[in-house]
N, C-alpha and C positions, 0 to 999 in steps of 0.2 A: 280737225283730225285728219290725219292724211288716209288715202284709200287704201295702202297696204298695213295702217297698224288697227285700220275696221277690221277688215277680213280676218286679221289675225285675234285679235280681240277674246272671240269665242272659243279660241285655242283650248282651255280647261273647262267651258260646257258644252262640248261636242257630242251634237244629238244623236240618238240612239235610231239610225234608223236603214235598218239592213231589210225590210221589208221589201220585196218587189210589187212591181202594179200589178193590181186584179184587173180582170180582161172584162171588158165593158162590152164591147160588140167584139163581131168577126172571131175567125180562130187562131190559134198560135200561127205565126209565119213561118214557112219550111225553110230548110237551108239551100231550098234549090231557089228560091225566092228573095231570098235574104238579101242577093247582091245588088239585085235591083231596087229593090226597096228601099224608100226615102223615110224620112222618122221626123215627126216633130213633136217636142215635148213644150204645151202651153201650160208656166205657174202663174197665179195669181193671187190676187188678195183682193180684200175690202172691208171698209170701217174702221181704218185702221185707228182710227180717232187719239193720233199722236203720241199712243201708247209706246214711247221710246225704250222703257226700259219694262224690263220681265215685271209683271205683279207680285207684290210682295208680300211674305209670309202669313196677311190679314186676308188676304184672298179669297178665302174658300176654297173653290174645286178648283179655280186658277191659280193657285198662288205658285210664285215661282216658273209662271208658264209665261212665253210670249219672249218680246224683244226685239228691236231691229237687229241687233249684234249676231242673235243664233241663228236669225232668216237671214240675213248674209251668208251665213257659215253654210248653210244650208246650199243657199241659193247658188256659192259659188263649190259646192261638191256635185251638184248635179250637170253645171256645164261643165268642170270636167269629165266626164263620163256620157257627156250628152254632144250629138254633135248641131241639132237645128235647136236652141232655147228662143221661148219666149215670154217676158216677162210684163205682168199686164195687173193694173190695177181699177177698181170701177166703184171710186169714190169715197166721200166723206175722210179724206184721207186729214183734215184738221180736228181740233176741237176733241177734248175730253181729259186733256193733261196741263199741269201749268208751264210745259213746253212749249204750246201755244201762247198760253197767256203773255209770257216772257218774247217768244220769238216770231209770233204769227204767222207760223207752217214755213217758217226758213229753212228751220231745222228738218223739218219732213222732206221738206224737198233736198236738201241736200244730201240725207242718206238716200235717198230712194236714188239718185243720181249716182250716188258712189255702188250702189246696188245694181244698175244696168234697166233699169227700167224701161221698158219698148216704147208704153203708152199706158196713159192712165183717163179717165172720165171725172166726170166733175158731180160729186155728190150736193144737198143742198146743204151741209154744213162746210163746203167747202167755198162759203159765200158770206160764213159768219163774221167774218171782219172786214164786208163788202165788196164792191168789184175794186176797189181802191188799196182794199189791204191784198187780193188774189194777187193784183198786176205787182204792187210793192216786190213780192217775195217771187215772180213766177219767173226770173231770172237766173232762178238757183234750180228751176226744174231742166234735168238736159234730157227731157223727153218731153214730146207733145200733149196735148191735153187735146181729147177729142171728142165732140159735142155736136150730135150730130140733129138736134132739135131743140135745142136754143138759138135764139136769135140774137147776137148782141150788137147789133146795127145803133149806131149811134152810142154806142155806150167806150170806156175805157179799154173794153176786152174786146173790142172789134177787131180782126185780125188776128189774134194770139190764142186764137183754138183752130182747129181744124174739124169740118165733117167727117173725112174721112180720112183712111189712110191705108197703102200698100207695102205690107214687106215685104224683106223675104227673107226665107230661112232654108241650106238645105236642097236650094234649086227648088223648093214650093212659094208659092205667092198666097199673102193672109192679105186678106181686106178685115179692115177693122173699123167700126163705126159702136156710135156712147149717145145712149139717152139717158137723160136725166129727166128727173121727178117732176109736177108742178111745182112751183116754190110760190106760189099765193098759200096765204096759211100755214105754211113753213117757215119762211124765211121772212125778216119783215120787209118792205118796201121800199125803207131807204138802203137794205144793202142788195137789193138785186137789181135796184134800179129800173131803166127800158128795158131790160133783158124780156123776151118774146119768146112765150114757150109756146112750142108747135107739136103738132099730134106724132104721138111717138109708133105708131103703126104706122101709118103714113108716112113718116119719112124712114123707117125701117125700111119699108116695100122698097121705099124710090132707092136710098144707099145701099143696099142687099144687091137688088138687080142689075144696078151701076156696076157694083163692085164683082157680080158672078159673070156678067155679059161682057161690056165694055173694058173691063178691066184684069177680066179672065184666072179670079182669083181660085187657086185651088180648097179653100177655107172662108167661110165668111165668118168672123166673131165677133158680138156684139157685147160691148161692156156696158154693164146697165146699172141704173141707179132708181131702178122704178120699185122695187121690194118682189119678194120671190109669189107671194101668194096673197088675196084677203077674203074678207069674209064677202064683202061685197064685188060679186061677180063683175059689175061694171068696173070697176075700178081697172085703170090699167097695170097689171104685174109682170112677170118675165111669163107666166105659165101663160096667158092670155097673149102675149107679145107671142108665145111661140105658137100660138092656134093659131093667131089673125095675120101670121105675114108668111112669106115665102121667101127661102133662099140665107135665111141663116142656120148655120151649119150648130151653130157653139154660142148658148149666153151665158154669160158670168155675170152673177147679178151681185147687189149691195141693197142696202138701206131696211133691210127686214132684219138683218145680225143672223141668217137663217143657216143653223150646222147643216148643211145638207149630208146624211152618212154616204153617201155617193150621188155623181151626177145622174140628174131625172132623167128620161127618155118619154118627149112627148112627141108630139105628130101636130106639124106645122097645116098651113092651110088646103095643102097639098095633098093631105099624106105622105110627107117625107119625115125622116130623124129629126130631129133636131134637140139638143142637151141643151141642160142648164144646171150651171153650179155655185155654190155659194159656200164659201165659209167663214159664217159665223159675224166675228168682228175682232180687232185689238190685234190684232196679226197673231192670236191663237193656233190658227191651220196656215197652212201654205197648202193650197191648191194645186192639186196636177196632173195634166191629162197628155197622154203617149200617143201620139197617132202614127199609124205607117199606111205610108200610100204606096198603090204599086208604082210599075215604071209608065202605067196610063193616066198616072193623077186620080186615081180613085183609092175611097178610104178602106184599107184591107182587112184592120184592126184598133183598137180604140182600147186605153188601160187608162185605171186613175189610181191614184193615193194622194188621199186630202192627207197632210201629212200633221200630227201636233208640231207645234214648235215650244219646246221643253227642252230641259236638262234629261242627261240618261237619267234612269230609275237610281235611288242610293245618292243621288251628287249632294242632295240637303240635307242628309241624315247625319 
């Protein structure tokens, strides 16, 4: 499918969505302030579990919701109107459709690429057709995969992840670093192989500090695939990641399916901010948070709208 007849595609379900962001932290920016101020707008997703086409009329409360087609459509009405976009996903992006079965996350990666995707993480379903079927298809991904506690030393994927990563949007600089889950007990052993999973605080601290210090990032966001919360305190979660480390600004989490109705505000090891958001699974929500910095690099204001991805109201009646 060529990328200008995707984008056009959703031409005749064009979502309903004139809502502006509700203001998270900080207060409105004045217009004496306005010209100096920088703006980044980070979407994201998670769980998308290959879910290509909208759920259909057997659904339930989903039915007729979702799609890569309207998250396109979406995705490319907000960079026009936006000028720093970044697009980020944090996992389990395989597995739940017989788009998989048939095409082994070819097909995922190739919209997400026609889609602009910055950087994505690696959930453990995204291991399901083992490191042999990842590397097969990870050709078709034109964005990084970034794993910043996995070790895949000796294995097939050695090389073709990265720890960490700098962009920029904007004239702002984002450090971006992705944990993933243990996959003992998840995944079985012949598809994850020597893959070395490493303490995901621990290397939080070390890439956080790397990327706030040395690397001078105005933003650190962490895509995570550890699950938003559980019952068992020890257990590592994103809420527990955000107590025990210092120096991430923003988590986007996966693997819990968790609607968050807006991003949390918890207090890192420091006492400092630090958010965490999640929506859901199936590309249901599209994720999105506004930030504007002033002209000293500090964060002036913060808005979100986890946004549905649906048809306007009426379009199936």
């Amino acid at each position: 499918m060529k990328r200008n007849t995707f984008l056009k595609l959703s031409s005749s379900s064009a979502l309903a969505l004139s809502l502006s962001p509700r203001l998270l932290f900080g207060s409105p920016v004045s217009s004496a302030e306005g010209s100096s101020a920088r703006t980044l707008t980070i979407l994201h997703t998670n769980d998308q579990h290959s879910r290509i086409e909208p759920f259909d009329q057997n659904a339930g409360r989903n039915a007729h919701k979702g799609g890569f087609v309207r998250r396109a459509e979406l995705i490319s009405r907000i960079r026009r109107e936006e000028k720093g976009v970044l697009l980020l996903d944090s996992g389990d992006i395989f597995q739940g459709t017989p788009y998989f079965n048939m095409f082994g996350g070819a097909l995922e990666f190739k919209l997400m690429s026609m889609m602009g995707y910055d950087a994505a993480t690696m959930g453990n379903h995204d291991f399901d057709n083992g490191l042999e079927g990842f590397v097969k298809v990870l050709p078709e991904a034109k964005f990084p995969f970034i794993t910043s506690n996995y070790d895949f030393s000796n294995t097939l994927v050695e090389g073709r992840t990265e720890p960490y990563r700098v962009v920029e949007r904007n004239g702002l600089r984002i450090g971006l670093l992705g944990l993933g889950i243990e996959l003992e007990g998840l995944v079985g052993k012949k598809q994850f192989g020597e893959t070395k999973y490493l303490d995901p605080v621990e290397m939080a601290n070390h890439y956080a500090a790397l990327l706030k210090t040395e690397k001078k990032c105005d933003l650190v966001v962490c895509l995570s695939h550890l699950g938003y919360r559980y019952r068992d305190s020890t257990q590592i979660s994103d809420v527990v990641l955000a107590e025990k480390t210092k120096g991430i600004d923003l988590i986007l989490g996966g693997h819990t399916h968790t609607f968050l109705p807006e991003p949390q505000n918890l207090t890192n090891a420091v006492g400092e901010q630090v958010l965490v958001n999640q929506v859901g699974f199936a590309g249901l929500m599209l994720g999105r948070l506004d930030y504007t910095f002033d002209r000293k690099g500090s964060v002036r204001q913060i808005t979100y709208q986890n946004t549905p991805v649906e048809s306007p109201k009426g379009f199936w009646s």
